[in-house]
N, C-alpha and C positions, 0 to 999 in steps of 0.2 A: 229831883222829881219833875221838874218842869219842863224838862229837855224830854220828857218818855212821849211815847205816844200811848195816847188813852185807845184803850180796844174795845169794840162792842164786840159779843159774839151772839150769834141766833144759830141755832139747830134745829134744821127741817129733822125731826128723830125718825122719824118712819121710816125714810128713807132711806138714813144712815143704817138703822138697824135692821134693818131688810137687806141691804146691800151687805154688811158685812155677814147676817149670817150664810147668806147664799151664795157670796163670792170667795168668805175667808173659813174653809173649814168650819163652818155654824157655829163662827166664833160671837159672844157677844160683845156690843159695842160699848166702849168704854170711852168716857168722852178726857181723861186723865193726861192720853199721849198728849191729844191736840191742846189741852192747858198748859203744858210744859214746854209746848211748843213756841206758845205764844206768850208766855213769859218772858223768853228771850228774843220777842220782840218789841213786847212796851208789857204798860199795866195795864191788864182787862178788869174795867169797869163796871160792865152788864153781861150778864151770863141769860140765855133764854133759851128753853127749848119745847118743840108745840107737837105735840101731839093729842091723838085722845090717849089717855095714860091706862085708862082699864086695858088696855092691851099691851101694858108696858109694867106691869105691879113690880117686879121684880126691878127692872131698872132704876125708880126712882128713887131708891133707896142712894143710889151709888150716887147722879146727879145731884142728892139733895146735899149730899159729904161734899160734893165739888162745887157747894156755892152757888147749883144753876137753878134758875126760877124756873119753874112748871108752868106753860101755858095750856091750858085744857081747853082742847079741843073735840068735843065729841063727836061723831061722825056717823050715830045710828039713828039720823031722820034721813035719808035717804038721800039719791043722788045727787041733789043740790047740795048736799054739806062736804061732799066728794073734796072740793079742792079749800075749804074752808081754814085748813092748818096754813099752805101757803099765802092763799092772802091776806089774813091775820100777822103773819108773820112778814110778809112785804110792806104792807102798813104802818106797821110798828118802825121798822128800820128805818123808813121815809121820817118819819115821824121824831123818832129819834134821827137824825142828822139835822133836821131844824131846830130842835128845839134844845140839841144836848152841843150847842158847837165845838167844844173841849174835844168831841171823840174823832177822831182823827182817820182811825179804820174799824172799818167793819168788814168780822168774817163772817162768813154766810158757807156755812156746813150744810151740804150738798151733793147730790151730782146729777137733778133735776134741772133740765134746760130752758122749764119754763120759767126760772129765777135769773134767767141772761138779761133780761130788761129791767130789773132791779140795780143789778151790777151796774150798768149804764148810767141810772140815773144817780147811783151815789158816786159815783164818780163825777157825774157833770157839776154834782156839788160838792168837788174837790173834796171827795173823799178816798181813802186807798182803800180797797176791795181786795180781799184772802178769802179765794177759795177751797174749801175742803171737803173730800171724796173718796168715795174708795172707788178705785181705777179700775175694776170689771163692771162699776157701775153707773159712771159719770157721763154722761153726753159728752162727746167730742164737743159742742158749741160753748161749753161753761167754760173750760179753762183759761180761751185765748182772750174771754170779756175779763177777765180779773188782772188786777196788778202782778199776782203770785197765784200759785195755786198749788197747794199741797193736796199729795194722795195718804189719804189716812194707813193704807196699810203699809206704808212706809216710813211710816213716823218710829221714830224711837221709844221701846215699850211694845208693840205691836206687834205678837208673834202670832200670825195666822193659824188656827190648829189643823190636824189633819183633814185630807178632805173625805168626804163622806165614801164609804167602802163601795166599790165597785161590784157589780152580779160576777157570782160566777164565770157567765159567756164573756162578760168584759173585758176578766183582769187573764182570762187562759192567750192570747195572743200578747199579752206586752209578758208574761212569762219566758213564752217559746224565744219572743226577741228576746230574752235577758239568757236565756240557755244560747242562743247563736249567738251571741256577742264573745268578740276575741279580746285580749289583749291589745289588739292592735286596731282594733275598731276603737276603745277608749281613748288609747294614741292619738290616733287621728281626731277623733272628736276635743281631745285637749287640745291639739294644734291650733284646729279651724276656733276654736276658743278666743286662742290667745293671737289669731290672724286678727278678730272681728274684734276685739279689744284696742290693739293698736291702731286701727283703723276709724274706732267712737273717739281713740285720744286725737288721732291726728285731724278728725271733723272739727272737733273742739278748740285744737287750737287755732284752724282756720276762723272759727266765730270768735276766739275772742278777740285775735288777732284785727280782723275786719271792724270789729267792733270798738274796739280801743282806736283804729284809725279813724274812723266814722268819729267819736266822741273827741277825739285829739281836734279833728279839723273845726270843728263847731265850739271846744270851751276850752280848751286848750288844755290846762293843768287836768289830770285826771288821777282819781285815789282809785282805791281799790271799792272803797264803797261806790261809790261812782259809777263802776266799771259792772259792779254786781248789778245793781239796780238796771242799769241799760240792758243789760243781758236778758233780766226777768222780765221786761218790758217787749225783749223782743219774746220769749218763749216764760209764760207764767209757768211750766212746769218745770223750768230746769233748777237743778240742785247737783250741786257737787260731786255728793255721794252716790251719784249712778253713775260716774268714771270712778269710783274707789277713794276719793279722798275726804277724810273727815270734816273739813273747813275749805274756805275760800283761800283762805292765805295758804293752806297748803297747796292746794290747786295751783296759787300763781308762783309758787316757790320753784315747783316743776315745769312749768311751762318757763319759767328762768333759766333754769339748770339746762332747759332745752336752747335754750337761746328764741324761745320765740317773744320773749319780752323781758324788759328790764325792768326792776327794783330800785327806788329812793326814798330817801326818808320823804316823807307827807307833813302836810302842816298839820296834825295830829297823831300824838303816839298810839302805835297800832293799824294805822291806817294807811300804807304808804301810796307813793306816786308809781304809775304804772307806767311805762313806757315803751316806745317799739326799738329796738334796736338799728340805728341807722347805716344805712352803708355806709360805707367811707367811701365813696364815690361810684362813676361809672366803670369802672373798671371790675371792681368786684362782683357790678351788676353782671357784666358781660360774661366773666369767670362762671357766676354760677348758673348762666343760660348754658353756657359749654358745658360743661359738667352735664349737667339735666338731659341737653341731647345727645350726650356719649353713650348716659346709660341708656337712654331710649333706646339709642340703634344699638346695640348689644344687647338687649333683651328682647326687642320685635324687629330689629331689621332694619329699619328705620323711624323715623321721626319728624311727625307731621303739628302744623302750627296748630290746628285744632286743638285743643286741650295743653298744649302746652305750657298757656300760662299754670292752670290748676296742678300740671305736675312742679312747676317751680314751687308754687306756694305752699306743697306737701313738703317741703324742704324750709322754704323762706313763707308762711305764712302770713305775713306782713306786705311780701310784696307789692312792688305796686311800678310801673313806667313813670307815673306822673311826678310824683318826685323829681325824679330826674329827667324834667323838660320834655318827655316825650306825648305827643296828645293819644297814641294809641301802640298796643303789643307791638302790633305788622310796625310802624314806626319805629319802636325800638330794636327790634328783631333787624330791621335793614340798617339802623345805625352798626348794628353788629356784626350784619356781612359786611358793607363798605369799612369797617375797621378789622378785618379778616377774622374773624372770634369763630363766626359760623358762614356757612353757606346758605343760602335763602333764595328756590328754584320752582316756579308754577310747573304743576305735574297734572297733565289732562285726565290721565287715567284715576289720579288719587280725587281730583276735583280739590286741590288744596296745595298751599306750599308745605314743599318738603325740605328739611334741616341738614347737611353734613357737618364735618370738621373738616376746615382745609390743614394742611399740615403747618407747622410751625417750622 
């Protein structure tokens, strides 16, 4: 138990339950997913949530089964009591990081941006910061101040209900389109699907690739916990499971099997060491520039240095020149003409070098 991390959690309620009922189907909000959630990350400690509750009877029933304290905040003396739940509840959290040092994070249930300065400061006293939101309703500025940030209606348990029935005038033109729709219009809309799929996987493995190189050059050994954390730090929204995969370790099983990284056992079971796959030398480097601008020019005609490294790395995700001695692309690219691999030509008209294959 010593090893857990202690959890605070505080629920702006109003907010939450405003948001979800006008965002999710006027579904109510149920604070159960994000306790489960966060059971599998430590033990939550402190449960609070502030509202004025006479406009909440029905909810605190559920809250009270889930262990959260009721903060009563009333709000009918006028506009001055307007923001009165937040800074009661920004208080408290201060408050609690002094005075509780044990708790280690604090989530702050949300998608009010004017709790971004909160985030800041529990952080600057080295606290980890989980935010949660439901994402039609969250200020673009909340997520990137948190360590993490979870979108509530993506949480597991979470089934949005339908959304509120549409007039008459509304629903008769998405009809007409459902009577014009072919066969072949579904087609195509699966294809463009599964274009725009492979396409989020091969984003993904360019960051995690960059990212595991990034974290290689600075700590050297790198797990998979490691490698997640970095990730969250760079985007507190990401999670796995908007590329399709249930866990993390499944995530990096496939990006294995792709060859965009390697797998070793870790100095702890479960956790392993993450790795980039190294070339075997320059030679293979050169192989797979050839390659890359054969298909260029077969598919456009030619093949210009601009964007070339990025279509390597759609291939070799890891890539990189400097490894192997080169201080820049255009540098390695002429090592590669001068070793006949490719051609490498200034073209006035393109404003850029252009790539052949000389013959072998």
């Amino acid at each position: 138990m010593d090893d857990e991390d202690r959890i605070a959690l505080f629920l702006d309620y109003e907010n939450l339950a405003i948001g979800a009922r006008e965002n999710l189907g006027g579904m109510a909000f149920d604070v159960r997913p994000i306790a489960d959630a966060l059971a599998e990350r430590g033990r939550v400690v402190v449960r609070r949530a502030y509202a004025d509750w006479s406009n909440f009877d029905e909810d605190r029933r559920m809250l009270t089964r889930s262990h959260v304290e009721l903060i009563e905040m009333p709000q009918r003396m006028g506009a001055v009591r307007k923001n009165a739940a937040d800074i009661k509840m920004a208080v408290d959290a201060v408050e609690l990081a002094f005075v509780r040092d044990y708790v280690s994070t604090f989530v702050v249930c949300t998608g009010d941006s004017d709790f971004t300065p909160l985030v800041y400061k529990l952080r600057e006293l080295n606290k980890s910061v989980i935010g949660v939101g439901v994402r039609a309703s969250t200020s673009a500025l909340l997520p990137p101040a948190c360590d993490e940030f979870l979108y509530y209606d993506e949480l597991e348990g979470i089934e949005p209900g339908q959304p509120r029935r549409a007039s008459r005038r509304q629903r008769r033109p998405a009809a007409s389109t459902a009577l014009r729709e072919t066969p072949q219009d579904a087609e195509d809309a699966e294809d463009a699907e599964d274009v725009q799929k492979a396409r989020d996987l091969d984003g993904l493995a360019v960051l995690v690739a960059q990212t595991l190189s990034g974290v290689q050059r600075t700590s050297g050994q790198v797990t998979a916990s490691t490698l997640k954390r970095t990730l969250l730090r760079k985007d507190p929204t990401f999670n796995e499971a908007d590329y399709g995969f249930r866990t993390f370790g499944e995530l990096l099983r496939h990006l294995s099997q792709r060859h965009v990284i390697e797998l070793a056992d870790g100095p702890t079971k479960g956790d392993p060491e993450v790795l980039l796959p190294a070339f075997d030398g320059q030679e293979e480097a050169f192989e797979l520039l050839r390659s890359v601008v054969e298909d260029l020019i077969d598919k456009f005609g030619r093949a210009a240095l601009s964007g070339l490294k990025d279509q390597i790395r759609r291939i070799r995700p890891d890539f990189s020149e400097k490894p192997l001695g080169y201080r820049s692309f255009l540098q390695f690219c002429r090592a590669a003409d001068t070793a006949d691999v490719i051609r490498l030509e200034w073209d006035d008209d393109a404003d850029d070098y252009l790539l052949t294959i000389p013959p072998r």
